[in-house]
N, C-alpha and C positions, 0 to 999 in steps of 0.2 A: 374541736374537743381536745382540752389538754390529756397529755399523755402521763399517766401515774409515774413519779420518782423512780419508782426501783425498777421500772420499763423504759427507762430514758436510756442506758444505755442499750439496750436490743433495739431499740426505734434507730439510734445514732447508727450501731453497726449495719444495722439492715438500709439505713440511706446513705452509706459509705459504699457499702456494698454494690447498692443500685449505681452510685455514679462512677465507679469501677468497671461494673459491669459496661456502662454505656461507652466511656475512656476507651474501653477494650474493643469495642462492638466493629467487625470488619465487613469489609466490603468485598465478596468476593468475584472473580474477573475468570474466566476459560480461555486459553488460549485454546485455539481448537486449529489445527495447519501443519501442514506436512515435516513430520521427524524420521521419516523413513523414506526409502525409496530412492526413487534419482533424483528428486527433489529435497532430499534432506536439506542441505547446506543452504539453502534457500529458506528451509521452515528454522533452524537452527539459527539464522543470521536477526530473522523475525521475532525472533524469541527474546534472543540477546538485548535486542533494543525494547522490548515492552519489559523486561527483568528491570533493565537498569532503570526506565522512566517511573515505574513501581515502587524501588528501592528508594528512587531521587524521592517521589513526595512523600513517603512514608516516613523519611527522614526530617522532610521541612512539616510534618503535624498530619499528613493525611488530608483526610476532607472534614467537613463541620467540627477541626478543630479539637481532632480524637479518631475519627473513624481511619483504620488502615485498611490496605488494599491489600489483599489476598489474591496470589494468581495460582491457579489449576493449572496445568501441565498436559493437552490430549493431543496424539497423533492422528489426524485426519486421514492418513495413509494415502491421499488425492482422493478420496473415494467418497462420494453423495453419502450412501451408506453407512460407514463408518463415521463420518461425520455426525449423523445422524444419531448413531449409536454416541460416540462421544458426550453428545448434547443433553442426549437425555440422563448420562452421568454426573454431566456437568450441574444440572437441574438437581438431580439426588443429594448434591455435597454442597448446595445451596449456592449457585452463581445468580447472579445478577445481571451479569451481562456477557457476553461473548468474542470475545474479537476474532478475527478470523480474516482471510482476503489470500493467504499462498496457495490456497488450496484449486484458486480457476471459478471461472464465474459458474459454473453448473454448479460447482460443490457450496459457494455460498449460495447460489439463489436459492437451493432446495434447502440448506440452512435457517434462510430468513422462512423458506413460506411453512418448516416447521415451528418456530417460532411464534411465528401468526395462529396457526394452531392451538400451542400450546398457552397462549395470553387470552385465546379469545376462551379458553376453556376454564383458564384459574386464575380469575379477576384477583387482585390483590398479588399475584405472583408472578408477575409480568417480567418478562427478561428482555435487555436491549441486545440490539448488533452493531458491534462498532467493526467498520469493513475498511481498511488502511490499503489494501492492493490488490482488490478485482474490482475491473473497473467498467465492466459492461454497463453500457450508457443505460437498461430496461429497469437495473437495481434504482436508481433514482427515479426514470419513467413511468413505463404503462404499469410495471410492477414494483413500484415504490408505496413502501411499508410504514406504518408510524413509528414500527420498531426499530429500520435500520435506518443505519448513518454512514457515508462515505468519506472520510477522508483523505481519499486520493482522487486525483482531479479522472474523469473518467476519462472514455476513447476517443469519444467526438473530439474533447479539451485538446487530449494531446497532440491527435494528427489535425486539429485545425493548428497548432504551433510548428510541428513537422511541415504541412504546407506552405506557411509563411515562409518557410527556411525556405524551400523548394522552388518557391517564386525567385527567389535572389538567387540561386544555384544553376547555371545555364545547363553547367554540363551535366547534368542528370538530365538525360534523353529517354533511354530506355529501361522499365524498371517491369521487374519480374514481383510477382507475388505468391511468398512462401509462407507458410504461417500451418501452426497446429490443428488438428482435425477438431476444433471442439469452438462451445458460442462465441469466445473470447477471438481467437485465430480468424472465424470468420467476420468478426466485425470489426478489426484490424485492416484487412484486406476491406474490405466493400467501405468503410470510410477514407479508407485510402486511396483506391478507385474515384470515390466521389468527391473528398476535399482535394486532392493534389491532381487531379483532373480537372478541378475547378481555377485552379491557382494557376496552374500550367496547361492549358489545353492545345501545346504541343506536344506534350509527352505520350510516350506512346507505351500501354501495357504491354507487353508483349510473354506472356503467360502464365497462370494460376497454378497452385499446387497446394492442395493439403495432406499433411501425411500425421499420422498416429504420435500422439501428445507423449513424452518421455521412453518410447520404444524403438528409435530409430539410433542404431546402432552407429552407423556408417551415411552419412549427410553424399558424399561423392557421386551417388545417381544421380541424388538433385541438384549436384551442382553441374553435373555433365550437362542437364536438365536446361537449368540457368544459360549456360556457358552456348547451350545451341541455340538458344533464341536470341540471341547477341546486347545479351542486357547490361547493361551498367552498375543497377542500380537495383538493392531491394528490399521491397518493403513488406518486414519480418516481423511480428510480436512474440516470436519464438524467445523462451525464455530459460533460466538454469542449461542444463546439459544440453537442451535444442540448440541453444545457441552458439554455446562454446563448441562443440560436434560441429557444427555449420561453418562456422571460422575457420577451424583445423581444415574440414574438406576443404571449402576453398583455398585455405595456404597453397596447404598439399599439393594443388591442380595449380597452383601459381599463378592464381585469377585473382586482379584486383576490383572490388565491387565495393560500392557504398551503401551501410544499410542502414537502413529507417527504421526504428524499434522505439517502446514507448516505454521500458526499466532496465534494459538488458544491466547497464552497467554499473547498476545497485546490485548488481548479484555478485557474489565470492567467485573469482575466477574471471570475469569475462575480459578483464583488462589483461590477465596472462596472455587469453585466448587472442586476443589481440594482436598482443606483443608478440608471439610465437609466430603468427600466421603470418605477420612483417608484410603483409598485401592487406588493402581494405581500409576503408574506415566503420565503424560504428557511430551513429548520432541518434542522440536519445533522450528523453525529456523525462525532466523530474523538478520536483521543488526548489533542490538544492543539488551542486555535487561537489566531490571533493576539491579543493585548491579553488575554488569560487570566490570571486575577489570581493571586498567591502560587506563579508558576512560577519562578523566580528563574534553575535551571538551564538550563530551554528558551531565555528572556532572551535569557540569556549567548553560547548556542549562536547563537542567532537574529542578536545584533548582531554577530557573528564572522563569521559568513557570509552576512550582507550587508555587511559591509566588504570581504569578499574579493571575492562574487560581484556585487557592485550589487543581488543579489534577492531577492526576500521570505522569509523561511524559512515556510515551510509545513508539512513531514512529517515529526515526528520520527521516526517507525517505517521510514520508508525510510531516515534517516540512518542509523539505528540497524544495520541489517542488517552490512554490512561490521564495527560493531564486536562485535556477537554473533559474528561469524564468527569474527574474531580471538580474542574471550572464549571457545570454544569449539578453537579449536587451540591455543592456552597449555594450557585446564586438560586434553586431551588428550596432548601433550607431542612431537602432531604433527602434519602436514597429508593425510593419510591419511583420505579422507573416511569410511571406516566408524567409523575411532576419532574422526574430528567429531561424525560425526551422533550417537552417542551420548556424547558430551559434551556435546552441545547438548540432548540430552534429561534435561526435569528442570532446563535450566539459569537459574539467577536471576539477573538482570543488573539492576544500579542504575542505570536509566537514567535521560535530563534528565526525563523525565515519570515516575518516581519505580520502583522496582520490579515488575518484568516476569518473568514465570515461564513457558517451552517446556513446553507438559503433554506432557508423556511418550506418554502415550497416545496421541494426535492428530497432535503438531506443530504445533497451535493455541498461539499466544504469547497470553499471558492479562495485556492490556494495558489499562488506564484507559481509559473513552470518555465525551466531555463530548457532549452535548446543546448548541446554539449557535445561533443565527437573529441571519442577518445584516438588520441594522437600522440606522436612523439615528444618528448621533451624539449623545450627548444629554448628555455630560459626566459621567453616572453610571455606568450600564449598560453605553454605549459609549462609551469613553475618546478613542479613536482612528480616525481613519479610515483605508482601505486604497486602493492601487493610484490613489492621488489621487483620493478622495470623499471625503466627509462618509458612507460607510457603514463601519461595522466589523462586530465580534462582538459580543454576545451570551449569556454564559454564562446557559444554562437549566437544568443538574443533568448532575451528578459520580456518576458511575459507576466502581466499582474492576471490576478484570479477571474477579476471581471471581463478583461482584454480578450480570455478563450473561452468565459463562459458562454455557453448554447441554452438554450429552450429547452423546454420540458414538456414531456405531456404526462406526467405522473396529475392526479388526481386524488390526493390525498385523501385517505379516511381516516379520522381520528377520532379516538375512544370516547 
């Protein structure tokens, strides 16, 4: 139907209007993880890097080439709870999707299985989980969602790469197991138990301990704890101020121990802690860490956003989330989270720490994990030092994604 002369311009304005409207149309994102507490500096560091990776695309056109990302700002307080409460905020000011992972794998599982809830109830308003750092092996497994997605390599990955270390390491004889009262803590330990048991079956446990997640003031019982059952060696997924507190007491006691951990030293502080305690080493696996040699892309990314931010880059799997997400509504061709999530599955993204591949199956992102103990400077090994020390990194062996990938028994149900 032609449009009459003297309506041509209200037709024009009004389909200016619409493609404005669509130009403008945003994509909004929840950050939902710890801004308070003992954990802040942790939720804070988490933040920093989903801001800046946000800012980056928004800058290079967004997704489908107009749409911008909008990020929500909610404290999770560590609390299932409050989480929860946030979510459903998050849902009222119109999110799309959720990231989440500092908050401990209780706080996200009960995240995702509201999520599941809330999609199986308002078909057309489905909201994704993008999960960068809680890494219980069950979020991909027996309780893997169509909703969520992990991009951090989970517990089995890690400590099957911690094991391998362990095999080559003689003198780790005796190792004690220390770790937080809560899912995460214990399945640190009992994959610990069963993969560096397996690698090493001369090692000898020689005792357990769990103690209350961000409420242990003073670590020195446990290490008296430690120190009587003549261990070496241990292996801790204690994290933020557990960890740093754990270091100090042992300085303190003037016990030198090696410990096994699976981020410690992505977190603000723990290389001080380190350095102060002047006994011990830390080793601990990540994608990436700082002074990591033949990275050239992480580099790049790293001195860009501490120029912008003043701060250390730390995580690329967290940067990483918001531009998979983008990478996944492009090759979708829309922000319709069913048609994400399966775009995102199966999907290969070239990222700064080299090719990463979303298994289908799982949701499990099958990403490179380096082995790392943070150590003195010494001009070879350790190039650089961090956070104002003379301690840095460490590279101890290069793991591809496939190399620690494990098994699944997730069972997917999708829409």
């Amino acid at each position: 139907m032609t449009v009459p002369r003297r309506l041509a311009p209200l037709a024009l304005a009004a389909a200016l209007a619409a493609a404005g409207a669509h130009a403008q149309e945003v994509y909004k994102i929840a950050y939902i993880d710890p801004l308070s507490g003992p954990f802040a500096n942790v939720g804070e560091l988490m933040l920093t890097h989903v801001q800046y990776a946000v800012e980056d695309v928004n800058a290079k056109g967004g997704a489908l080439k107009g749409t911008k990302l909008q990020l929500l700002q909610f404290d999770s307080k560590l609390s299932a709870q409050e989480s929860q409460s946030a979510l459903q905020a998050a849902i009222d000011q119109g999110a799309r999707a959720i990231v989440t992972g500092g908050s401990g794998s209780s706080v996200v599982t009960a995240l995702v299985q509201a999520v599941n809830r809330w999609n199986q109830r308002n078909p057309g308003k489905e909201i994704l989980v993008m999960n960068h750092s809680s890494i219980d092996p069950e979020l991909t497994g027996k309780a893997c969602s169509f909703w969520h997605f992990q991009t951090e390599a989970n517990t089995a990955m890690k400590m099957k790469a911690i094991a391998n270390y362990v095999k080559k390491t003689p003198q780790v004889k005796k190792v004690y197991l220390l770790n937080q009262d809560y899912a995460h803590g214990r399945q640190w330990a009992a994959y610990g138990k069963q993969m560096v048991g397996l690698a090493r079956p001369d090692v000898q446990f020689v005792g357990e301990t769990f103690h209350p997640i961000g409420r242990v003031k003073d670590f020195a019982p446990y290490v008296a704890s430690i120190k009587a059952a003549g261990a070496d060696s241990v292996i801790s997924g204690n994290w933020g101020q557990d960890m740093t507190l754990l270091l100090k007491a042992a300085g303190d006691a003037g016990y030198n121990l090696h410990y096994f951990n699976h981020s410690a030293g992505s977190v603000p502080g723990t290389v001080t802690a380190v350095s102060q305690a002047k006994l011990g080493e830390l080793t601990w696996v990540a994608e990436w860490h700082p002074g990591q040699a033949d990275t050239p892309k992480v580099d790049a990314l790293a001195k860009a956003y501490k120029a912008r931010t003043g701060k250390d880059f730390l995580a690329p799997r967290i940067d990483m989330v918001p531009r998979l997400l983008v990478a996944a509504i492009d090759k979708a061709g829309s922000t319709d989270a069913a048609k994400v999530a399966r775009a995102l599955e199966d999907l290969t993204y070239d990222s700064v720490v080299g090719p990463v591949r979303m298994r289908a199956e799982d949701h499990q992102l099958l990403l490179p994990q380096v082995v790392n103990t943070i150590a003195p400077v010494d001009g070879k090994a350790v190039k650089a030092g961090y956070e104002g020390t003379n301690y840095g990194f460490r590279t101890d062996a290069v793991y591809t994604g496939n190399e620690i990938a494990q098994g699944t028994e997730c069972k997917m149900q999708r829409p």
